[in-house]
C-alpha positions as a Markdown table, in Angstrom:
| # | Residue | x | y | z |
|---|---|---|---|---|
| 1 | Unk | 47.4 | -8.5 | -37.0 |
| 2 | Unk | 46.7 | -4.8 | -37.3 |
| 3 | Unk | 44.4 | -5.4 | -40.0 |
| 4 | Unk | 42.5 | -8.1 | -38.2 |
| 5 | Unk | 42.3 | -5.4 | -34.8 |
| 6 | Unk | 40.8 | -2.7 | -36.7 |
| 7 | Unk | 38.3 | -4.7 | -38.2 |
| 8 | Unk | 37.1 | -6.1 | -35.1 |
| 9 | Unk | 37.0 | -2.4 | -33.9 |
| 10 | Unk | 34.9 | -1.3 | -37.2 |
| 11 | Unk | 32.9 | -4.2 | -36.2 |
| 12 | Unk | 31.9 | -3.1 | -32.8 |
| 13 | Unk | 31.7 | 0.5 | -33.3 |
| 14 | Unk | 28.7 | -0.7 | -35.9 |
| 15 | Unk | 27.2 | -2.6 | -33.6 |
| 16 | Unk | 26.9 | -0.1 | -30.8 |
| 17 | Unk | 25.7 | 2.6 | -33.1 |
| 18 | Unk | 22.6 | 0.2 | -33.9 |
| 19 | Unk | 22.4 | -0.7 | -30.3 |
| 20 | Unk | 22.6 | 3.5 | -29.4 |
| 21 | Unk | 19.9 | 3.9 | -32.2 |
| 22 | Unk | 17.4 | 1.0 | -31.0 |
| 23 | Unk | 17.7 | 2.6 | -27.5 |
| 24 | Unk | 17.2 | 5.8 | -28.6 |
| 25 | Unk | 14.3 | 4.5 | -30.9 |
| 26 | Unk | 12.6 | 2.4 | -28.0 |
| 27 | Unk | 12.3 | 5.6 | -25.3 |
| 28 | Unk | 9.3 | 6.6 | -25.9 |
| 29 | Unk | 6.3 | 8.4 | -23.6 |
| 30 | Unk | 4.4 | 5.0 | -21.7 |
| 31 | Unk | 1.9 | 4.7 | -19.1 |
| 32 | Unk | 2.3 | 2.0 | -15.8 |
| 33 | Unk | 1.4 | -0.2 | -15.2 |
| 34 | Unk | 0.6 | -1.8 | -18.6 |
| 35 | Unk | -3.0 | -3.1 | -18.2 |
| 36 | Unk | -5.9 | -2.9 | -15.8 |
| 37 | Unk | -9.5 | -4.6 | -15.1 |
| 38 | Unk | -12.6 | -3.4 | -17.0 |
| 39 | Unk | -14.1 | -1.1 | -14.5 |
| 40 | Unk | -11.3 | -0.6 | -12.0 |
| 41 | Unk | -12.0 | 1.8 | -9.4 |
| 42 | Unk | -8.9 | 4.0 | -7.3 |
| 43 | Unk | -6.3 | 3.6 | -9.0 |
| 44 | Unk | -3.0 | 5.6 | -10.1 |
| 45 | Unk | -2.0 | 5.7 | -14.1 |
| 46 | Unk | 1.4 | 7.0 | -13.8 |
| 47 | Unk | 3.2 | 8.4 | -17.5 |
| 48 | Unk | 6.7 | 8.4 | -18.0 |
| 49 | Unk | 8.3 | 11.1 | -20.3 |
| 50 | Unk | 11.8 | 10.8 | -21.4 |
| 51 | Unk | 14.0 | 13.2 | -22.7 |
| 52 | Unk | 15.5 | 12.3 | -26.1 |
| 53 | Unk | 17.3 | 15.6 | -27.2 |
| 54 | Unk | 20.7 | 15.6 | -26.7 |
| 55 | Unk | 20.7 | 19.6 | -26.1 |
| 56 | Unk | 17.4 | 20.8 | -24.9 |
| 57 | Unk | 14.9 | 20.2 | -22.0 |
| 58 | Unk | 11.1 | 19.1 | -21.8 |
| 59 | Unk | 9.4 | 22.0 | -20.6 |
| 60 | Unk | 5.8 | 21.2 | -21.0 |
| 61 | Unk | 3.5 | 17.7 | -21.3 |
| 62 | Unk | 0.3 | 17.6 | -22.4 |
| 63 | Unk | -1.6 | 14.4 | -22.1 |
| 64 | Unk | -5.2 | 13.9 | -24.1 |
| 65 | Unk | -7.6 | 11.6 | -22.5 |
| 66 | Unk | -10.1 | 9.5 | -24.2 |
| 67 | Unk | -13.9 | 11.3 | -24.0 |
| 68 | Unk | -15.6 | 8.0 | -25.5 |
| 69 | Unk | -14.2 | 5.9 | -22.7 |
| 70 | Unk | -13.9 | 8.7 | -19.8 |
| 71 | Unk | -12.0 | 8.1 | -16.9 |
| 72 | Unk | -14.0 | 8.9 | -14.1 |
| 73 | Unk | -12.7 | 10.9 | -11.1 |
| 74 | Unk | -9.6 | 12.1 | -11.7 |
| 75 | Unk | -7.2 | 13.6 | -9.3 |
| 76 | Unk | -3.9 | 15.5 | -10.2 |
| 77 | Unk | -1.0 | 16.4 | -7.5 |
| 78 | Unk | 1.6 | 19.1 | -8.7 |
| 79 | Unk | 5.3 | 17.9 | -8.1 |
| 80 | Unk | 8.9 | 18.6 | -8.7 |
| 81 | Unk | 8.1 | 22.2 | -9.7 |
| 82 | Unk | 5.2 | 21.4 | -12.2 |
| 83 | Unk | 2.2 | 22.6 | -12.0 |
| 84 | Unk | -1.0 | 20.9 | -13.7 |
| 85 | Unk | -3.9 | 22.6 | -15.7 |
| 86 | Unk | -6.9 | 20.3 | -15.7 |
| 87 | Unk | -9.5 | 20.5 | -18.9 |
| 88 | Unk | -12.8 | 19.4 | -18.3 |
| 89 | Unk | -15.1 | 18.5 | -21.3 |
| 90 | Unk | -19.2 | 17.9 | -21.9 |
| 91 | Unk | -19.3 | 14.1 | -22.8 |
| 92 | Unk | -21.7 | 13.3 | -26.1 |
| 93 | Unk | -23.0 | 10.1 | -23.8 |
| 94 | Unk | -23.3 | 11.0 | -20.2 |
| 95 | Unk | -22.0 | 7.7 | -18.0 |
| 96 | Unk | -24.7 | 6.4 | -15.8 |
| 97 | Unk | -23.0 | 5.1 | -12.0 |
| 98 | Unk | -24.4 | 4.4 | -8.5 |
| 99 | Unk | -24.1 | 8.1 | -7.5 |
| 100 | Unk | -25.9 | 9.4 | -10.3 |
| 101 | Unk | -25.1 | 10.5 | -14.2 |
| 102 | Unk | -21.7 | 11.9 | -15.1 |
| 103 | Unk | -21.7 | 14.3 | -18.2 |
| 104 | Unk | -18.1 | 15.9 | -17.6 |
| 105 | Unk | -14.8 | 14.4 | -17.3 |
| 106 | Unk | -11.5 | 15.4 | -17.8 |
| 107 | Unk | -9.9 | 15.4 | -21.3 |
| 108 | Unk | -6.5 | 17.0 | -20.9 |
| 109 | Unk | -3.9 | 17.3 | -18.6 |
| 110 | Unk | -0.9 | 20.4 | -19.3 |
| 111 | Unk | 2.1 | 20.3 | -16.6 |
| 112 | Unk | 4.2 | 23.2 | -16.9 |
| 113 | Unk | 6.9 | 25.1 | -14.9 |
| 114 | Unk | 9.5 | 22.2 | -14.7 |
| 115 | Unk | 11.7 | 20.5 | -16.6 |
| 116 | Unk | 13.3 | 17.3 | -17.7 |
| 117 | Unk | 16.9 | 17.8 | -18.6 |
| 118 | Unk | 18.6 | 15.5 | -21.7 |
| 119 | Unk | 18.8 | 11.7 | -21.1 |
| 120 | Unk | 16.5 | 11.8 | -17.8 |
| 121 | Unk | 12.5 | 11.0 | -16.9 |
| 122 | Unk | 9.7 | 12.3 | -15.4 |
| 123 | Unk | 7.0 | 10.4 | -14.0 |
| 124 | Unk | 3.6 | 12.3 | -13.9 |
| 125 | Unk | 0.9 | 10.8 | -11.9 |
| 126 | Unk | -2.8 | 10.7 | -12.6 |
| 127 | Unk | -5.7 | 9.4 | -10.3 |
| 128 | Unk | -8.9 | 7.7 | -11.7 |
| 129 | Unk | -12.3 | 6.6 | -9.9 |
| 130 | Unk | -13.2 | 4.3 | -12.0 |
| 131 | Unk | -12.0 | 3.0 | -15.4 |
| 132 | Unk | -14.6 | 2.4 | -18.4 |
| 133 | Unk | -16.1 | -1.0 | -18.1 |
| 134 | Unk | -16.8 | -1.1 | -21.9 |
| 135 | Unk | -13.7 | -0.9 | -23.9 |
| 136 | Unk | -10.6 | -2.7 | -24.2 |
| 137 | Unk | -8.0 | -0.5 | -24.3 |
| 138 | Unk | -7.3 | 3.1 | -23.6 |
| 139 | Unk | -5.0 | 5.5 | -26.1 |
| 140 | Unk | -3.3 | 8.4 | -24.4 |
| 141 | Unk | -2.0 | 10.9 | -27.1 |
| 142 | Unk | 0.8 | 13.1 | -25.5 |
| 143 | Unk | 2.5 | 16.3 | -26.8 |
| 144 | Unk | 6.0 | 16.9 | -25.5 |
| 145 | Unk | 7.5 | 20.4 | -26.0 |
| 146 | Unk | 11.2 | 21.0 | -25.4 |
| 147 | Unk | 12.6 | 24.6 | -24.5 |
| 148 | Unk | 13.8 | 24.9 | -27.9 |
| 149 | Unk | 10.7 | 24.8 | -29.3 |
| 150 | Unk | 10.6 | 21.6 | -31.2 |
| 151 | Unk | 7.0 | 19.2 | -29.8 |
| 152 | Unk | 7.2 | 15.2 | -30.4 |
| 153 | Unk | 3.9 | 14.3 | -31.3 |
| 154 | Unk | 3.1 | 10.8 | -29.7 |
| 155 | Unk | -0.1 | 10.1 | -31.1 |
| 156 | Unk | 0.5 | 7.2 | -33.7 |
| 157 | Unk | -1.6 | 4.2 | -32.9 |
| 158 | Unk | 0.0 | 0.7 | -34.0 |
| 159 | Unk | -2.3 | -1.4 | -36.3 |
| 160 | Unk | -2.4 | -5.2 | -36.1 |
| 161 | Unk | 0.6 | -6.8 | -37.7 |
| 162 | Unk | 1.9 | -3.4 | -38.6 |
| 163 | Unk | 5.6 | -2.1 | -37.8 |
| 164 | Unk | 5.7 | -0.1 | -34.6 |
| 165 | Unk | 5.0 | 3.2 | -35.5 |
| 166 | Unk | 7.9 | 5.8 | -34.8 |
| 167 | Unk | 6.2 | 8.1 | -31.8 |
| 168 | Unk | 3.7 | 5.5 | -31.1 |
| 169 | Unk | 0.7 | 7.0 | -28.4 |
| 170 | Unk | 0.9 | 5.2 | -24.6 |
| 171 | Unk | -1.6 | 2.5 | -24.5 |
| 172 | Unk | -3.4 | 1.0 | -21.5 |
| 173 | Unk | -5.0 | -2.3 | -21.8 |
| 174 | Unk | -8.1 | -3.3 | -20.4 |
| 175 | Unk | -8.6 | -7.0 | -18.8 |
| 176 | Unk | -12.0 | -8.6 | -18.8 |
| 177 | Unk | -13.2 | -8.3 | -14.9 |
| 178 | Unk | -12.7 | -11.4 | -12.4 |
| 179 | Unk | -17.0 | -12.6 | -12.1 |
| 180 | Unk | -17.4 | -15.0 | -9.1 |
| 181 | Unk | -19.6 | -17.9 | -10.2 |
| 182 | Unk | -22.8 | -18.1 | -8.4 |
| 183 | Unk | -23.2 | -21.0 | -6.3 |
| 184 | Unk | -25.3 | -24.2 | -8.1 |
| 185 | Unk | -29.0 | -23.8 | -5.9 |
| 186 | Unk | -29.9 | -27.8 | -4.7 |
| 187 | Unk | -30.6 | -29.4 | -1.4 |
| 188 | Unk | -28.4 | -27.9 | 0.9 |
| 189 | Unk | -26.9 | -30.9 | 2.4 |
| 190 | Unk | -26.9 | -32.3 | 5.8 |
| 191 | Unk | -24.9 | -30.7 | 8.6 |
| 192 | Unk | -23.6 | -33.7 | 10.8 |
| 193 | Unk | -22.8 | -32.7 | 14.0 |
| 194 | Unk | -21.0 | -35.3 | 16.7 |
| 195 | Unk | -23.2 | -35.0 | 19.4 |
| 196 | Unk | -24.9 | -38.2 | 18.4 |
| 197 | Unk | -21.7 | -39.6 | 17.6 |
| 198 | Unk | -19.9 | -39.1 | 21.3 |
| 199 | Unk | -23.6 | -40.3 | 23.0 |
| 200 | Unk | -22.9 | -43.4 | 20.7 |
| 201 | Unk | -19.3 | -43.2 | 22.0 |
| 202 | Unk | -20.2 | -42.8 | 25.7 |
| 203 | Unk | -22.6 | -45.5 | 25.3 |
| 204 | Unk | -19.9 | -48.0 | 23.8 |
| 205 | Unk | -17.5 | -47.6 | 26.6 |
| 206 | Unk | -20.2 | -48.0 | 29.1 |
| 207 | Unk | -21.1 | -51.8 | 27.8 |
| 208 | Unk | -17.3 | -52.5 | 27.7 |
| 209 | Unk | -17.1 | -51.7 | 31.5 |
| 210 | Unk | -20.0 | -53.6 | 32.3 |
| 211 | Unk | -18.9 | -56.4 | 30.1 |
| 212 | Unk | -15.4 | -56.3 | 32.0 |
| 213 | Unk | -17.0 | -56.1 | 35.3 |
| 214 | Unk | -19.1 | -58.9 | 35.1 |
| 215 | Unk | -16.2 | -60.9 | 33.7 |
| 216 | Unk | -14.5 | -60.2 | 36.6 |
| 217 | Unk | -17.7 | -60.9 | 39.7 |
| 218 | Unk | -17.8 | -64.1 | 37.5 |
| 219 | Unk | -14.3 | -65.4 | 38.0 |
| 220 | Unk | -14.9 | -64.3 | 41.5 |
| 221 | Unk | -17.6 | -66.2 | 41.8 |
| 222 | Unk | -16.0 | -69.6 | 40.2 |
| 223 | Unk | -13.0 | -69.1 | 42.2 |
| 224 | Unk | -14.9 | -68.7 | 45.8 |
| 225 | Unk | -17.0 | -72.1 | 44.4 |
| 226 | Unk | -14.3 | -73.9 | 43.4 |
| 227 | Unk | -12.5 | -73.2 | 47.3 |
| 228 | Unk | -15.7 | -74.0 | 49.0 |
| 229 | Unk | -15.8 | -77.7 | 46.9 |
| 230 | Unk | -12.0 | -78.6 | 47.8 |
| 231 | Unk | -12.8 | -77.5 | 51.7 |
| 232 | Unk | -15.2 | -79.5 | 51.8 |
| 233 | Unk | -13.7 | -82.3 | 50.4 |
| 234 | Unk | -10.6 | -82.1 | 53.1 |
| 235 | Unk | -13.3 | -81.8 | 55.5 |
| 236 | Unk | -14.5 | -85.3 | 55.4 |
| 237 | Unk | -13.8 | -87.9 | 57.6 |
């Protein structure tokens, strides 16, 4: 029996060291939500950066964003004690939009000042204008720097059918845009209205009171005849 309950012990103690490890193997820097339309305009990308060292504290996150798909219009709030440093870039291909030509956009974002003790998160959130309308997804390398000096590098991209790579880079997806479908042109068709309807209607119920009225004068009529006959009759000598 003692045999039989350390085994079972040995057993779970294995298994919750590979459940401790897959945990601490699946926290990882993201970005939320998950996915958004192709050309999305004001909206809030919002990174999450746990804190995977059992002794020190993130003290600084630097996020990298794409240049050949800029994010347009972005807007950065300090919080919690952080405070943002916002890099600005010269794009190779300028973006043409409604308000004219864009040829700068930001391409890093350093918080600094605050910190994210072991086994917590810090959410960092990042405004956008508009989103590009040409690409399908969006890599965000990120470089997190304890206060011990060690930096995770999440930068590695996942290829297709590939193993998940072990500090893999937050990844937006990009939807294909909602189009309405333009109406089929024809001959518009016939707007019935129920005017002519009632007047057809009013005119029905008319003849079915006339019809009932002269119904009625006729039976009148046949019953005053028929009197006037038998009075006459009891009349005669």
């Amino acid at each position: 029996m003692h045999r039989t309950r350390t085994a079972a012990l040995a057993v779970l103690l294995a298994a919750g060291g590979v459940l401790a490890a897959a945990g601490a193997a699946s926290a990882h820097v993201t970005v939320h939500p998950e996915s958004y339309p192709q050309g999305a305009t004001d909206g809030l990308l919002t990174f999450r950066v746990p804190d995977e060292d059992d002794k020190a504290g993130t003290s600084q996150v630097q996020v990298f964003l794409p240049t050949d798909h800029p994010l347009l219009g972005v807007l950065v709030t300090p919080h919690d004690g952080w405070t943002p440093k916002v890099t600005t870039t010269k794009l190779k291909t300028p973006v043409k939009t409604d308000d004219g030509t864009i040829t700068d956009a930001v391409s890093e974002i350093t918080w600094t000042g605050g910190k994210i003790a072991p086994g917590q998160f810090e959410d960092f959130d990042v405004a956008f204008g508009q989103l590009p309308d040409d690409a399908t997804n969006l890599t965000f390398k990120t470089l997190q720097t304890y206060d011990s000096g060690k930096v995770v590098r999440w930068i590695e991209a996942a290829g297709q059918g590939d193993d998940d790579p072990e500090n893999p880079a937050p990844v937006l997806t990009l939807t294909p845009a909602k189009t309405l479908t333009p109406a089929k042109t024809g001959t518009p068709a016939k707007t019935v209205t129920s005017a002519p309807v009632a007047k057809a209607a009013a005119h029905d119920s008319t003849a079915r009171d006339l019809g009932v009225a002269g119904i009625v004068l006729g039976a009148v009529a046949l019953g005053a005849g028929g009197f006037a006959v038998a009075r006459s009759r009891s009349t005669r000598p």
